[in-house]
Residue frames as qw, qx, qy, qz and C-alpha x, y, z in Angstrom:
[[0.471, -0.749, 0.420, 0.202, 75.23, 189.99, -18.78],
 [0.552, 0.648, -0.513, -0.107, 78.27, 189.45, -20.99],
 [0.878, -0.429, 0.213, 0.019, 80.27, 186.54, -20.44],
 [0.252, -0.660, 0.632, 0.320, 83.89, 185.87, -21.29],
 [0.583, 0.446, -0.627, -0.262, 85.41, 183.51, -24.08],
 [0.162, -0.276, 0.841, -0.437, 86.52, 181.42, -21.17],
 [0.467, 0.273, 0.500, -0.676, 82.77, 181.17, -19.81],
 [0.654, 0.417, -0.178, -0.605, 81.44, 181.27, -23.69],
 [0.233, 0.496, -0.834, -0.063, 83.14, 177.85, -23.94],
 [0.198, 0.079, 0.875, -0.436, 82.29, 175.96, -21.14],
 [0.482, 0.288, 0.337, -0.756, 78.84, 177.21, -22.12],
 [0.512, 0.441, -0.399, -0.620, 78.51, 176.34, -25.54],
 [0.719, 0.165, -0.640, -0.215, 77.61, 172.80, -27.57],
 [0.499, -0.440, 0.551, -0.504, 76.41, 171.52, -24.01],
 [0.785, -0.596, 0.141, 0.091, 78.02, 168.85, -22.44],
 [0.724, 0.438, -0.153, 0.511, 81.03, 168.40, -25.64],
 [0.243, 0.739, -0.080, 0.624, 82.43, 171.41, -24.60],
 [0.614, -0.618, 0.288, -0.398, 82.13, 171.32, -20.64],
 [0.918, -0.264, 0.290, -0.059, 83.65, 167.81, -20.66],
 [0.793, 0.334, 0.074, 0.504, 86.50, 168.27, -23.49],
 [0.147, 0.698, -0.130, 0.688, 87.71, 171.66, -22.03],
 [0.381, -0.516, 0.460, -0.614, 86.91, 171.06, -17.96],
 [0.866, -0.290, 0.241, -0.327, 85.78, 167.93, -16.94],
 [0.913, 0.322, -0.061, 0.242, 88.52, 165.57, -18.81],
 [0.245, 0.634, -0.404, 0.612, 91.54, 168.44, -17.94],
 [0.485, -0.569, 0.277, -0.604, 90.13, 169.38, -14.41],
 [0.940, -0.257, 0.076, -0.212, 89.71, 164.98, -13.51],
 [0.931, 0.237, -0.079, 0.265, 93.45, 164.41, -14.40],
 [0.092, 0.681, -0.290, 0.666, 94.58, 167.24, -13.10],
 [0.773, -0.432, 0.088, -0.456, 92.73, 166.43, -9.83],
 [0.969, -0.092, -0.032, 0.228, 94.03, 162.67, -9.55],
 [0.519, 0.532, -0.373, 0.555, 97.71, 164.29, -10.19],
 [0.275, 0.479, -0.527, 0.645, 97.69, 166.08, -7.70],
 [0.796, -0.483, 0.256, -0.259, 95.77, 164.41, -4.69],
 [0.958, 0.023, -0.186, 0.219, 98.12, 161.29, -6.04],
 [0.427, 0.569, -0.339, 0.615, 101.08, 163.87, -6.00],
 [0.583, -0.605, 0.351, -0.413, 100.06, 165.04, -1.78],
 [0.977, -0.197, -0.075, -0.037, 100.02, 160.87, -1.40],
 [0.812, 0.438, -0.121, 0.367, 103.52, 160.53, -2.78],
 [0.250, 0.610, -0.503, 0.560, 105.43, 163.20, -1.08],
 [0.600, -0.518, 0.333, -0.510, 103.77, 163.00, 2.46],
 [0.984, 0.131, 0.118, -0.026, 104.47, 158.98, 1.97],
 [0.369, -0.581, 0.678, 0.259, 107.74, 158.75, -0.06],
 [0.715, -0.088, 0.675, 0.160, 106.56, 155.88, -1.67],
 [0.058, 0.575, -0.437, -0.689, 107.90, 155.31, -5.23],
 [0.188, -0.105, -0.908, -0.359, 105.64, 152.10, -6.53],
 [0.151, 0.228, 0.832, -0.483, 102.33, 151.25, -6.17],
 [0.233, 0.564, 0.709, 0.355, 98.99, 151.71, -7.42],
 [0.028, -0.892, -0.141, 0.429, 98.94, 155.60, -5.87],
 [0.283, -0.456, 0.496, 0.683, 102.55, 156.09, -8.10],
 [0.332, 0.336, 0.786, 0.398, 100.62, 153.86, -11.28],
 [0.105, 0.835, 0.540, 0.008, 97.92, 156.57, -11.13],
 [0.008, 0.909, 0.212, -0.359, 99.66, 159.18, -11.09],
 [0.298, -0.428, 0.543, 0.659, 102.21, 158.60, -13.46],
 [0.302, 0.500, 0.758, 0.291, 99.13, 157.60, -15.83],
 [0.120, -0.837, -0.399, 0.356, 97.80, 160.93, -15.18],
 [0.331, -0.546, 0.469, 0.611, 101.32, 162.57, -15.75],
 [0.527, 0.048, 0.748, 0.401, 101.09, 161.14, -19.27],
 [0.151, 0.596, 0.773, 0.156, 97.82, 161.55, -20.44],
 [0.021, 0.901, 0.201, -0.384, 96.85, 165.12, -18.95],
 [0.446, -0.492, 0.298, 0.686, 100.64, 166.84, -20.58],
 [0.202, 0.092, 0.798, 0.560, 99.72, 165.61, -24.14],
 [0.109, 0.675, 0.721, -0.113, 95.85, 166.25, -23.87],
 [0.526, -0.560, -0.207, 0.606, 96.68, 169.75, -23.02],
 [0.220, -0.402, 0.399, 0.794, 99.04, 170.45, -25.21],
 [0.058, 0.425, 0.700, 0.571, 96.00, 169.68, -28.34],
 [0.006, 0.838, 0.545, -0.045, 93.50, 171.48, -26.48],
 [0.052, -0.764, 0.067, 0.639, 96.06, 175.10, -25.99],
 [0.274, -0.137, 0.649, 0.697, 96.99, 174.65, -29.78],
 [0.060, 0.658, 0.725, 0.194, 93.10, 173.89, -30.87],
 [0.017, -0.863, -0.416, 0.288, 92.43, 176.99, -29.02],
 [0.353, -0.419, 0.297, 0.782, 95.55, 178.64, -30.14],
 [0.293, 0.122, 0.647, 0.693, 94.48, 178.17, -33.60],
 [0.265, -0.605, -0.747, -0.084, 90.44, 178.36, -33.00],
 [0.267, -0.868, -0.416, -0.045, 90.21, 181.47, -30.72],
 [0.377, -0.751, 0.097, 0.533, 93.62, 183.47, -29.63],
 [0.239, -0.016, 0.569, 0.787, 94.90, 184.10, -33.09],
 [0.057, 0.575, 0.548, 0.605, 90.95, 185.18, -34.70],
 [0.031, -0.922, -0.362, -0.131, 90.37, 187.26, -32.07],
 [0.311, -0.583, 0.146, 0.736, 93.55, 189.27, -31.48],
 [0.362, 0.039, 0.582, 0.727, 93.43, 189.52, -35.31],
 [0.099, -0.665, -0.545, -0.502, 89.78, 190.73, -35.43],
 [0.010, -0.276, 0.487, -0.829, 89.76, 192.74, -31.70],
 [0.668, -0.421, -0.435, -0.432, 87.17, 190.23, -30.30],
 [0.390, -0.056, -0.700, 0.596, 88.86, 190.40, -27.16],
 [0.455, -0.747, -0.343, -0.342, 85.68, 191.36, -24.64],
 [0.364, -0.902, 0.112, -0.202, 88.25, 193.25, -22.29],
 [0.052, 0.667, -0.715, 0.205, 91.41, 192.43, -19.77],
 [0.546, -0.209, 0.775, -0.241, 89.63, 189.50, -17.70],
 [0.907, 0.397, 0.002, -0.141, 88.61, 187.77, -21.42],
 [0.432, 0.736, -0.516, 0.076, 92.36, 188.12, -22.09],
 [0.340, -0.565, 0.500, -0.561, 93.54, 187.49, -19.07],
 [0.912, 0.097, 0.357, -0.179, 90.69, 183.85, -18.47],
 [0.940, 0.334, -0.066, -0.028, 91.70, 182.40, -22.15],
 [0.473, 0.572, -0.587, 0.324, 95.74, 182.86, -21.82],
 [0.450, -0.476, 0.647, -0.391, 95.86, 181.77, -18.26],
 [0.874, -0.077, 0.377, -0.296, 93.79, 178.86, -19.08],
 [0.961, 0.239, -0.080, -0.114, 95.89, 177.95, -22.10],
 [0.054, 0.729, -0.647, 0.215, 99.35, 178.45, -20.48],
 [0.789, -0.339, 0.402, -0.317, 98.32, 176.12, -18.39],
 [0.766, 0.494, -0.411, 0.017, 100.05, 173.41, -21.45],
 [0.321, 0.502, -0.718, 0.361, 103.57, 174.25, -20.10],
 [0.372, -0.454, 0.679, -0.441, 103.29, 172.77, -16.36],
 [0.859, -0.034, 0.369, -0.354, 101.40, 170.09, -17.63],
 [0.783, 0.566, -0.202, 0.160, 103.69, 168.90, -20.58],
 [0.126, 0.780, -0.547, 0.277, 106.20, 169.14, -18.21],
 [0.743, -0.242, 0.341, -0.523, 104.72, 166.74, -16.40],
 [0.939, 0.304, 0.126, -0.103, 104.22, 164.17, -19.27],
 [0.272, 0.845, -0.421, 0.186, 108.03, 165.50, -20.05],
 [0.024, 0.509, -0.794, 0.330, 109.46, 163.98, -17.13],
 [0.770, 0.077, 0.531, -0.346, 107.18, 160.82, -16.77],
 [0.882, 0.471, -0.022, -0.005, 108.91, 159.93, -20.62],
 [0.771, -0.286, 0.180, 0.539, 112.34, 160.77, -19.24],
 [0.413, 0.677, 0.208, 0.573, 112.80, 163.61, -21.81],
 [0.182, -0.864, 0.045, -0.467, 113.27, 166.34, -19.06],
 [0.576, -0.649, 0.356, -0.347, 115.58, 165.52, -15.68],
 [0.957, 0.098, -0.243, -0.122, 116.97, 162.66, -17.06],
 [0.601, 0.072, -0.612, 0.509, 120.19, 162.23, -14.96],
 [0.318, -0.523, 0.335, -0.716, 118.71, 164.37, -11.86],
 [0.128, 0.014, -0.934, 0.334, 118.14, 161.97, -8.71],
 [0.266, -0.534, -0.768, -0.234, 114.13, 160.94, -8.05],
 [0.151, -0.623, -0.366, 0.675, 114.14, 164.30, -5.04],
 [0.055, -0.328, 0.230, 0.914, 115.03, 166.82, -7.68],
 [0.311, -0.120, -0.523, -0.784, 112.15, 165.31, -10.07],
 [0.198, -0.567, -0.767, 0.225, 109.63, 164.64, -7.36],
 [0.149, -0.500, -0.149, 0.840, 110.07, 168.76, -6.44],
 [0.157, 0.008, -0.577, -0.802, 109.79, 169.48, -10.42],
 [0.175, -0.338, -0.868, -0.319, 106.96, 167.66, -10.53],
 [0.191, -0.689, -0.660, 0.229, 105.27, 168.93, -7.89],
 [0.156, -0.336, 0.030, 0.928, 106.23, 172.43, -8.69],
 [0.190, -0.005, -0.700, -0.689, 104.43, 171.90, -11.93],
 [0.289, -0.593, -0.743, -0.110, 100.72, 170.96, -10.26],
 [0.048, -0.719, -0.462, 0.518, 100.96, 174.12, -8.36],
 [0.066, 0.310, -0.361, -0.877, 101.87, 176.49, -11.38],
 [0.130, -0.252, -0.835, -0.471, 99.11, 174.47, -13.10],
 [0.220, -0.617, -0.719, 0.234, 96.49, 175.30, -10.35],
 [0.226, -0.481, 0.006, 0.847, 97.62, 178.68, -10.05],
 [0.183, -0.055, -0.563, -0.804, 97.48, 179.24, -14.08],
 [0.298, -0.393, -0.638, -0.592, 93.60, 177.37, -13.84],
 [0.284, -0.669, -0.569, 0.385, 92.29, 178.74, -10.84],
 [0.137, -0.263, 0.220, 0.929, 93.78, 182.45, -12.56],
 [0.139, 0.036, -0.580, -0.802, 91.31, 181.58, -15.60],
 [0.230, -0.574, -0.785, 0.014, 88.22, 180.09, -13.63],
 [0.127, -0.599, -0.381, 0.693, 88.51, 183.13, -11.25],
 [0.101, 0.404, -0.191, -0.889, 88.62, 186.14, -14.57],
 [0.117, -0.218, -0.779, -0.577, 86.46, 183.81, -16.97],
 [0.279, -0.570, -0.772, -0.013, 83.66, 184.00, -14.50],
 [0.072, -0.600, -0.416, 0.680, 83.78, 187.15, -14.28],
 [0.553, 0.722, 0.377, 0.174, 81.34, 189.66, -16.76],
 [0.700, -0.057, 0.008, 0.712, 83.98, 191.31, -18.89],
 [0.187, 0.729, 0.264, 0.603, 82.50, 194.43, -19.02],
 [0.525, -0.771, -0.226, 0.280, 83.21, 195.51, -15.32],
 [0.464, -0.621, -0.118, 0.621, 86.26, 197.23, -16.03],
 [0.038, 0.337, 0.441, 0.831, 84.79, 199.09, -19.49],
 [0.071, -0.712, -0.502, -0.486, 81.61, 200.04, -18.11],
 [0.055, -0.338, 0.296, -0.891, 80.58, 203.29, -16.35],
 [0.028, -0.131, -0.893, 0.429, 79.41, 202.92, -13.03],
 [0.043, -0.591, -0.754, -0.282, 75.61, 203.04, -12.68],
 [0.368, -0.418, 0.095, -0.825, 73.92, 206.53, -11.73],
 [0.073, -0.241, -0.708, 0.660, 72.44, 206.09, -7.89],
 [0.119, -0.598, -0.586, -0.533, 68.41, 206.71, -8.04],
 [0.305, -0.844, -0.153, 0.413, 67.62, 210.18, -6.38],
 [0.428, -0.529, 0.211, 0.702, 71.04, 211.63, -7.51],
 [0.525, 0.827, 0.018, -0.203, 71.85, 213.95, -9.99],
 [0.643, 0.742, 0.143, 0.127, 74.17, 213.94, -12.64],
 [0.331, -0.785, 0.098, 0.515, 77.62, 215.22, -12.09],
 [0.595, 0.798, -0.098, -0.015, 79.53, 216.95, -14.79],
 [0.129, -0.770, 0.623, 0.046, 83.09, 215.59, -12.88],
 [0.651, 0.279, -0.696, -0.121, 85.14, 212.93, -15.00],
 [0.695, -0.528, 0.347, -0.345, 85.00, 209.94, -13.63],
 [0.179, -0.714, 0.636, -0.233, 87.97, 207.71, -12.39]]
């Protein structure tokens, strides 16, 4: 079975590559937003739930933004340029996963004051949380099509043992 770029990633130079691409993104993400639930359902605007997740906020935006560039450079630029694209859900997995930047740099964006800066702490609580679900969205988009083999919607379906042959196109 073929596997996506996505998939070929994760896979590859086991654990580097599983832990600098998912497990480091995916554990800061994570803390955001269980800290983010805490925060709204709560209110509260200090503490060690707020510390964590503004640490989070920071860290994850910036990470992010090196890992969609690395790839930028490293894998969406050589293979549009060579057509190593292994279908729609290869496309589909690696741009979802590196969009994923913007919601999270927005994040780190408004946790430096660089974004929202005269808006009142509702309007950039909302932002904020807007931004962890477009992030989930985007990497739950690129878990779901990386993991899937990209040849499903190139290849021709299999022939049925018993049956014959038909000579009508098929659809």
């Amino acid at each position: 079975m073929s596997m996506t770029h996505y998939m070929e990633l994760l896979a590859s130079n086991q654990p580097w590559n599983l832990i600098i691409f998912m497990a480091i993104p995916v554990i800061l993400a994570e803390a955001l937003a269980i800290s983010e639930l805490y925060l709204l359902f709560t209110r509260k605007s200090s503490g060690q739930v707020k510390k964590i997740n503004r640490a989070a906020g920071l860290v994850v935006g910036w990470y992010f933004l090196a890992i969609a560039l690395y790839l930028f450079v490293n894998a969406i630029v050589p293979l549009t340029l060579t057509g190593g694209w292994r279908g729609p859900f290869d496309v589909i997995a690696v741009i979802s996963y590196v969009l994923g930047f913007v919601p999270l740099l927005g994040i780190s964006l408004l946790e430096i004051g660089w974004l929202k800066r005269r808006e009142n702490e509702e309007s950039k609580l909302k932002l904020h949380a807007t931004f962890v679900g477009v992030f989930l969205v985007l990497a739950h988009v690129a878990m779901i099509f990386g993991m899937l083999n990209p040849s499903l919607l190139l290849a021709q379906p299999a022939e049925m043992p018993g049956h014959m042959e038909t000579s009508a196109p098929v659809i």
